[in-house]
C-alpha positions as CSV (number, residue, x, y, z in Angstrom):
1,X,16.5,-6.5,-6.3
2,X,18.1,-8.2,-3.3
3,X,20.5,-6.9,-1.3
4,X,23.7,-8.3,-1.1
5,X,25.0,-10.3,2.0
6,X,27.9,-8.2,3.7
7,X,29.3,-10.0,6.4
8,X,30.1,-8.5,9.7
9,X,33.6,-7.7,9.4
10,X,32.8,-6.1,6.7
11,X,29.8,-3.2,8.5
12,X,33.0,-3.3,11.3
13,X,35.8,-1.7,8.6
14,X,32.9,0.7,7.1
15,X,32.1,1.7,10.6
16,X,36.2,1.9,11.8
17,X,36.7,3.9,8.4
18,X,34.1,6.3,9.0
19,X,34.9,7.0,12.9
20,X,38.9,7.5,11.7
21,X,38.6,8.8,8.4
22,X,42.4,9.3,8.6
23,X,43.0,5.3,8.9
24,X,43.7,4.9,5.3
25,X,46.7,7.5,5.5
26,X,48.1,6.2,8.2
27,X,47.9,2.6,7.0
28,X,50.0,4.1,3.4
29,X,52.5,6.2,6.2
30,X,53.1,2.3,7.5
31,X,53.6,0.7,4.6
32,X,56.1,3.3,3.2
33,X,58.2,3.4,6.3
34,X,58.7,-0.5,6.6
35,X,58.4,-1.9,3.2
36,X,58.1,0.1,0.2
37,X,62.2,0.8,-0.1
38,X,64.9,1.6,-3.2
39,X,66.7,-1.4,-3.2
40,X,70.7,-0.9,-3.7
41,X,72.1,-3.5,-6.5
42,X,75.6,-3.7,-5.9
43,X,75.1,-4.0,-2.1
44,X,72.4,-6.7,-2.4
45,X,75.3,-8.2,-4.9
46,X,77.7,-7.8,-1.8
47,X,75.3,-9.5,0.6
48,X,75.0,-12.9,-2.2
49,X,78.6,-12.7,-1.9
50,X,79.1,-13.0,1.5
51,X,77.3,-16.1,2.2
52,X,78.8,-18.9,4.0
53,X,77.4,-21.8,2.3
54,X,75.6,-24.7,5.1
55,X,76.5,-28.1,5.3
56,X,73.7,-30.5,3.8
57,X,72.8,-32.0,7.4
58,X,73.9,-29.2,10.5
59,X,72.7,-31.5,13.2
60,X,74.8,-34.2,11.9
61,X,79.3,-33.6,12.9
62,X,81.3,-36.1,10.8
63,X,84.4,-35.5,12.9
């Protein structure tokens, strides 16, 4: 049986993971601290509400 093609970016994450075996934990640490988040209802209800509504054409004054 053939081996299968792996490209070279590929050997380079095999060969970052095994030299920082601790990569994928850090990489999780990253993505809890910026994006995975409880997001609050009522103040994403508040932030809707306070929305200025824009003008169809800004760059345009009719005064």
């Amino acid at each position: 049986m053939a081996k299968s093609y792996e490209s070279e970016i590929t050997h380079f994450l095999q060969k970052l993971k095994e030299e920082r075996p601790q990569l994928d934990a850090e990489q999780q640490q990253g993505r809890a601290r910026l994006w995975d988040k409880t997001i609050d209802p009522e103040l994403t209800q508040e932030f809707d509400a306070s929305t200025v509504s824009q003008k169809p054409y800004v760059y345009f004054s009719a005064d």
